[in-house]
N, C-alpha and C positions, 0 to 999 in steps of 0.2 A: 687830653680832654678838649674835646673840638675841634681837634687840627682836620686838616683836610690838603687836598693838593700833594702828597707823598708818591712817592717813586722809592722799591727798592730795587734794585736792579746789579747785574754782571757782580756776586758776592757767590763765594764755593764756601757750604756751610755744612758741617760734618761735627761727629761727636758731641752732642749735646741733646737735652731731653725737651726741654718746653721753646722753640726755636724763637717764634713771634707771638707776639700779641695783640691784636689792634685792635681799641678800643678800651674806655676808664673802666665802665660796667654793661652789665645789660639794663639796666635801669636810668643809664647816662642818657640822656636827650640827647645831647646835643653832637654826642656821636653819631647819631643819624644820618648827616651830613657830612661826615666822613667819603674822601673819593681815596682809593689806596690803588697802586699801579707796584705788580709783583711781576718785574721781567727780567728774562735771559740769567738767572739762578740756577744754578746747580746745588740739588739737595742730595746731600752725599751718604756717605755709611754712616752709619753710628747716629739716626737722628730717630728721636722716638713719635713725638706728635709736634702740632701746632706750626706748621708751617704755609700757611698761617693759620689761626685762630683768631676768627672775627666777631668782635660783639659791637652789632649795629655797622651800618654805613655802606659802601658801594665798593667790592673789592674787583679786580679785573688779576688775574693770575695767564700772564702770556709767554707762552714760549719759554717755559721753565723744563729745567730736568729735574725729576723726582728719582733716583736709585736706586732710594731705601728709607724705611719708617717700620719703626716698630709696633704703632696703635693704630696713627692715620695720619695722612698728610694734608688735609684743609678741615678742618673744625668750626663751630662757630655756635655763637647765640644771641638773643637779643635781636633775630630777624634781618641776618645783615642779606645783602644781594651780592651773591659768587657767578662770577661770570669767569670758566675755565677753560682755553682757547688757547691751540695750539702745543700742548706740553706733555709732555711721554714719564708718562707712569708707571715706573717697574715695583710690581709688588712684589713684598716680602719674600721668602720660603713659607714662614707663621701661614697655614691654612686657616688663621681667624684674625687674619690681619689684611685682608687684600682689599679693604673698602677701602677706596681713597679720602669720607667722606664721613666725616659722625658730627652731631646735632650733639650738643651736650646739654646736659641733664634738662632737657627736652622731649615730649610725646610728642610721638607722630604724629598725632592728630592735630597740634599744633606748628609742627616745623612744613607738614606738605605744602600748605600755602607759600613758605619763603623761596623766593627764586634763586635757585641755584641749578646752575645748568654746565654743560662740558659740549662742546663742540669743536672738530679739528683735535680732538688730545689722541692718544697713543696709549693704550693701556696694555701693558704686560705682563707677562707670568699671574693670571689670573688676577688681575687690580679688578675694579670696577665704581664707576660713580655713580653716586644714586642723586639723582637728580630730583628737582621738586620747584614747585610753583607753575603759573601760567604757562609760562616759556615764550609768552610775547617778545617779541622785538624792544617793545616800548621800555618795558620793565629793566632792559639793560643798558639803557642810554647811559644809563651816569655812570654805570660798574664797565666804560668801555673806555680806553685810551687810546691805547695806538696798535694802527692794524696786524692783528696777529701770522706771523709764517707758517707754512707747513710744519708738521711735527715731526716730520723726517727728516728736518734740518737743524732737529736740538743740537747735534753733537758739533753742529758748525758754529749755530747761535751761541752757547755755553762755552765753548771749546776755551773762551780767556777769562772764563770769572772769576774770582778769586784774587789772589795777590800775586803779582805780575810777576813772571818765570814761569818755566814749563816741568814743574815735577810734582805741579797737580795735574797737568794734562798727560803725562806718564802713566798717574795712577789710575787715570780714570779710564785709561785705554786698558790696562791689567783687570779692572774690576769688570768691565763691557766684555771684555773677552770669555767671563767665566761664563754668560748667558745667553755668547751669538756662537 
């Protein structure tokens, strides 16, 4: 409720349904001023939505790996600003699952104004972002942290997130292999 200044970063996150949340409500003010810094994360099998799920505030998602998501992998409401930079997005198998991106319980008529945009990402096996708002520069001063890498160097960036030993870097070499 108000924080700001947050960094999640270098965490291997698998098996679970609703990952993140940020933000109290859509109705929270003061969430607005929310700046949220999502980097070098590996989102692994077994994850269904919300990674993140933004209500209100300025999120910058840099240089992540996405794997696998069962609904979508960045959600949001309450008008937050997604600034998505540098990070490789393998979609699903699910043919009604490859948006990287849903507006919840939101009309388009009112989310196309929100700025959310993808630049530098990697989209795979049919993902796709639907991007929306101006796409000014301006509009992403504050959803911007630290400068993002090429996206063909997720697998170096990620390669240690998680809990320190290598038999998550095993699996993730096993699971990469089913789709190069």
């Amino acid at each position: 409720m108000g924080s700001t200044g947050i960094t999640i970063s270098n965490n291997y996150l698998s098996h679970h349904n609703e990952v993140m949340l940020l933000g109290h409500s859509d109705d929270y003010l003061p969430d607005s001023g929310m700046q949220v810094t999502i980097a070098f994360n590996h989102f692994g099998e077994k994850l269904v939505q919300r990674m993140p799920r933004c209500r209100r505030g300025y999120i910058h998602v840099v240089n992540n790996d996405f794997t696998e998501w069962e609904m979508y992998a960045i959600g949001g409401s309450g008008e937050p600003t997604i600034n998505s930079q540098g990070n490789r997005y393998m979609a699903p198998r699910n043919p009604f699952a490859k948006e990287v991106t849903k507006r919840v319980d939101t009309q388009q008529s009112k989310w196309k104004g929100w700025n959310w945009r993808s630049e530098g990402d990697i989209l795979l096996n049919g993902a796709f972002f639907v991007a929306s708002g101006e796409g000014l520069e301006v509009k992403y001063e504050k959803a911007y942290s630290v400068e993002p890498k090429s996206a063909d160097r997720i697998s170096l960036l990620t390669m240690s997130s998680g809990v320190l030993g290598n038999a998550r870097y095993q699996s993730m070499l096993l699971y990469l292999s089913q789709y190069y």
